[in-house]
C-alpha positions in Angstrom: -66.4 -70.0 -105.6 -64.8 -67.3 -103.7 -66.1 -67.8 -100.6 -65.5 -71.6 -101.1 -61.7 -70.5 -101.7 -61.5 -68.2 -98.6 -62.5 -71.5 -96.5 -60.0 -73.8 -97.8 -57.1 -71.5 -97.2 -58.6 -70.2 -93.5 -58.5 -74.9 -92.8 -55.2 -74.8 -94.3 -53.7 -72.2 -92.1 -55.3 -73.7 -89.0 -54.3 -77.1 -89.5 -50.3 -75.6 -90.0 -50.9 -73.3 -86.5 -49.5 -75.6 -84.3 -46.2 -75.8 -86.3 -46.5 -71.5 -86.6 -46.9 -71.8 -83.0 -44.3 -73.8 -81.8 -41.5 -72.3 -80.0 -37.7 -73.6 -79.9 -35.8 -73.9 -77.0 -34.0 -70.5 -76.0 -31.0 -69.0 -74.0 -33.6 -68.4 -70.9 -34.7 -71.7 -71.2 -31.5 -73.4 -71.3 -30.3 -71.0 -68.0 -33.4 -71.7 -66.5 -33.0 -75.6 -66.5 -29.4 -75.0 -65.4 -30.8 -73.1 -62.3 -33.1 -75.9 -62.0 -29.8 -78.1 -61.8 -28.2 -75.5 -59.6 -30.8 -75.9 -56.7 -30.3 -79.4 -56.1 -26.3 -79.1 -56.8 -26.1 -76.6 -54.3 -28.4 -78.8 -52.1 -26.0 -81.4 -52.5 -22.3 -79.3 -52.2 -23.8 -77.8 -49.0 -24.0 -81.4 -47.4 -20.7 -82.4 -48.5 -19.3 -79.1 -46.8 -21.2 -77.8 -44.3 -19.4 -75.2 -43.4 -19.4 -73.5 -46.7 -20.5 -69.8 -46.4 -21.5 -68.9 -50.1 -22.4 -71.0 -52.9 -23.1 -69.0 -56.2 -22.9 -70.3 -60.3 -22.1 -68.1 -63.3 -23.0 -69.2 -66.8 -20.1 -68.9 -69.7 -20.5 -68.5 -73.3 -24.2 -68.9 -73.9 -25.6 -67.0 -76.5 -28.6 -65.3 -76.1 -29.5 -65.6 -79.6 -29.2 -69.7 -79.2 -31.9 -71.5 -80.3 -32.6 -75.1 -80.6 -35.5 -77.3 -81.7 -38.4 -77.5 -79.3 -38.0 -80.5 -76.0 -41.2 -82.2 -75.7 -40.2 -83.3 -72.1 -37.8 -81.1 -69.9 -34.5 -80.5 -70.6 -31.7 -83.1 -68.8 -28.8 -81.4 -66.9 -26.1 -83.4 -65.6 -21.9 -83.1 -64.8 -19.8 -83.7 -67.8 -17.0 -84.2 -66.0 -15.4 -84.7 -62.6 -14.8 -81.1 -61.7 -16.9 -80.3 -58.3 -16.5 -76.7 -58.0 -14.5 -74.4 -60.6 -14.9 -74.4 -64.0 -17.7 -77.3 -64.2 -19.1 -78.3 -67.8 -22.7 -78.9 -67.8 -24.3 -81.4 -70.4 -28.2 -80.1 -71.3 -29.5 -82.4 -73.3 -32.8 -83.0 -75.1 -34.4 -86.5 -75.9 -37.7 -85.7 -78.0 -39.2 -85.4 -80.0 -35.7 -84.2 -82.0 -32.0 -85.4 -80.2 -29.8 -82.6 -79.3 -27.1 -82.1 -77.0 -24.7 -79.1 -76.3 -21.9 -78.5 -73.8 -22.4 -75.1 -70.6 -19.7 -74.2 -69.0 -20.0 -72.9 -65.7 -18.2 -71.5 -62.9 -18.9 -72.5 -59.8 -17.8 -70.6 -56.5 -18.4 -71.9 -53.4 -16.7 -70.1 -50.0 -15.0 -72.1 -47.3 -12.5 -71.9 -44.2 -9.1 -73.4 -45.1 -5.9 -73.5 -43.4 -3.4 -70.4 -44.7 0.0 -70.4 -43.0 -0.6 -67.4 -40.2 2.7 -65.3 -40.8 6.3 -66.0 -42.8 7.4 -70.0 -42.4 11.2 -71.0 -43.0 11.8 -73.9 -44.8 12.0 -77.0 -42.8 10.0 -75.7 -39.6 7.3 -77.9 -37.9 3.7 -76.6 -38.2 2.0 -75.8 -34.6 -0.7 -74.5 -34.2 0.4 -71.0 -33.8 2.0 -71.5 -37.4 -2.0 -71.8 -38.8 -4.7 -69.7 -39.3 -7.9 -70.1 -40.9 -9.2 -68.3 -43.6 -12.5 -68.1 -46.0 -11.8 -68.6 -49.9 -13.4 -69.9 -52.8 -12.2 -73.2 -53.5 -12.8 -73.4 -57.3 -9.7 -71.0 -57.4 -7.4 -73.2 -55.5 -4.9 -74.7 -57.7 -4.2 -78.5 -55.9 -5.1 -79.3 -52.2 -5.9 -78.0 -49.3 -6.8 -78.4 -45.6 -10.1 -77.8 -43.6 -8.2 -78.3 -40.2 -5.0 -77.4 -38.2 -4.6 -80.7 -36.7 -4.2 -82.3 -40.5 -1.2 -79.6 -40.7 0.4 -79.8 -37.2 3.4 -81.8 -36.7 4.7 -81.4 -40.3 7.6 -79.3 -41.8 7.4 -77.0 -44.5 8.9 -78.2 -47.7 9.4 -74.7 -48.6 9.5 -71.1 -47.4 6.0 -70.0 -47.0 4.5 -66.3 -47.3 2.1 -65.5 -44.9 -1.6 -66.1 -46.0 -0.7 -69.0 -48.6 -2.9 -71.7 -48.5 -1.5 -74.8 -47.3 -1.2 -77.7 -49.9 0.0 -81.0 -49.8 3.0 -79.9 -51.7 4.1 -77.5 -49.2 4.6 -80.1 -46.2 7.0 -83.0 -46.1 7.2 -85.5 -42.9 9.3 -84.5 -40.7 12.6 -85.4 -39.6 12.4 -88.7 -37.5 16.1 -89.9 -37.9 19.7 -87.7 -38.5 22.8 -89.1 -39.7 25.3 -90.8 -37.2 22.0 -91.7 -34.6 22.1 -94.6 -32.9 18.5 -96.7 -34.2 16.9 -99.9 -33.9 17.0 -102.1 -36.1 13.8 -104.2 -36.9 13.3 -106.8 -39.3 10.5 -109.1 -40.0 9.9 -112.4 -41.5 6.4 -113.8 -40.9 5.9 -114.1 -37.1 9.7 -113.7 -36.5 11.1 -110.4 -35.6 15.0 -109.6 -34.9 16.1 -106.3 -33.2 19.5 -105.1 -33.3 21.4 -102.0 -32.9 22.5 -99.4 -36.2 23.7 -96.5 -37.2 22.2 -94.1 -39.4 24.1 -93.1 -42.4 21.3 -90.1 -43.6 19.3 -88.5 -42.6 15.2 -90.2 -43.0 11.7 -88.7 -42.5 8.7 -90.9 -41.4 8.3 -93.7 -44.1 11.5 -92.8 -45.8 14.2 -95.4 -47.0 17.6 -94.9 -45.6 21.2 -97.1 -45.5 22.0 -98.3 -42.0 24.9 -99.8 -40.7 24.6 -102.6 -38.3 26.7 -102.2 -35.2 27.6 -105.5 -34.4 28.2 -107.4 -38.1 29.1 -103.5 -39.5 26.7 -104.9 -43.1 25.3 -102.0 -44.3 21.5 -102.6 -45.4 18.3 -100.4 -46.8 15.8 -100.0 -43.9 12.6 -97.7 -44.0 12.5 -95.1 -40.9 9.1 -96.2 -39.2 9.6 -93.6 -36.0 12.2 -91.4 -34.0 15.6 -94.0 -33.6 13.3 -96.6 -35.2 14.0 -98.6 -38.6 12.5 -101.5 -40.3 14.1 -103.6 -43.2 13.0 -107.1 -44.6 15.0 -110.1 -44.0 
C-alpha cells in the first residue's frame, strides 16, 4: 500500500512538471526582443540618413522584477507612435497562448551633421554660406526642424538674432525682402489665358509670396497683389 502510494504521487508530480517548469516572460527577455527590434530599426534609420555617425537606444522604466505570462511564439515589437528618433514608445506584445500587451519607452539617439549658424547673426541678414557651418548632434534632442544642407539655408534672412552654434530651424528664417515701400513694380494679373501688365507702386514693404497693397500708377486704385519676385507682383482680376 505504501509503495503503491509513493507511485501515485511521483505520476502526479510528473504530470504537473511542465506547468512547475514553465518560465514567464522576464525584463531580459522583454530587452532582448527590443534589441532584436533595434537591429533592424537601426538597419532602417541608417538608410533613411546615411550620413548618420552613431545610432544607439536606451530602455526607460522597465523593471527588472517584471514578469508576464509565458509567449508561446516570439514576442512582437513595433512603433507606437510616430516619433522616429527621441523618446520613441515601443509596443511588445504577446499573442499566445495568453494576450498581453505593455507599453517601452525608449530613447533613441542617433548623430547627424546639421546646419548651426557659424558665428553671431543680426536679425534680418541673408544667409551665405559663410553665415553656416556644419555641425554633428543628436537629433532626438532637437526641438522642431532643422537643415542637412547650406544651400536649403542660403539666400534667406534671419527672423531673429542668432547665437553662434544654434541650430538652424524653420522658425529662425523668413524670405527675404523682395519688394520695399515706394518701389516702382509690375503689376501682373491673370484671368485664364489673359494676362495684363501695368506699372505700381508699392505701399509696404513684401517678402517672396507675401500679400502687399499696390497702387496703380496710371488709374491710382489701390489693389491686394502677392509679391512673386524683386519689382514683381501678381493680383487676380
Amino acid at each position: 500500500m505504501k509503495a503503491r502510494s509513493i507511485l501515485i504521487a511521483i505520476s502526479t508530480l510528473i504530470s504537473l512538471s511542465p506547468a512547475v517548469v514553465q518560465a514567464d516572460t522576464s525584463a531580459a527577455d522583454i530587452s532582448s526582443s527590443i534589441k532584436l527590434f533595434m537591429d533592424d530599426y537601426r538597419s532602417e534609420l541608417q538608410q533613411r540618413y546615411p550620413n548618420a555617425s552613431r545610432i544607439s537606444h536606451q530602455i526607460n522604466a522597465l523593471d527588472s522584477r517584471l514578469s508576464m505570462a509565458d509567449c508561446a511564439q516570439a514576442l512582437a515589437v513595433e512603433r507606437h507612435d510616430n516619433n522616429t528618433v527621441g523618446r520613441v514608445n515601443l509596443k511588445v506584445s504577446c499573442s499566445q497562448p495568453g494576450r498581453w500587451s505593455l507599453y517601452v519607452p525608449i530613447e533613441i539617439q542617433l548623430f547627424h551633421p546639421v546646419v548651426v549658424a557659424a558665428g553671431p547673426i543680426n536679425k534680418d541678414t541673408q544667409f551665405s554660406p559663410q553665415h553656416l557651418d556644419l555641425r554633428e548632434v543628436d537629433l532626438g534632442g532637437i526641438r522642431g526642424s532643422y537643415y542637412f544642407r547650406k544651400s536649403d539655408v542660403v539666400g534667406m534672412e534671419a527672423s531673429r538674432a542668432l547665437k553662434p552654434g544654434v541650430v538652424i530651424s524653420s522658425s529662425y528664417l523668413q524670405a527675404s525682402l523682395m519688394v520695399e515701400r515706394g518701389d516702382a513694380v509690375v503689376l501682373s494679373a491673370e484671368s485664364g489665358s489673359l494676362t495684363v501688365k501695368a506699372p505700381a507702386i508699392a505701399l509696404s514693404d513684401g517678402r517672396q509670396g507675401q500679400q502687399i497693397q499696390v497702387q496703380n500708377r496710371q488709374s491710382k486704385r489701390v489693389i491686394d497683389a502677392r509679391v512673386t519676385g524683386p519689382g514683381a507682383v501678381q493680383a487676380s482680376l
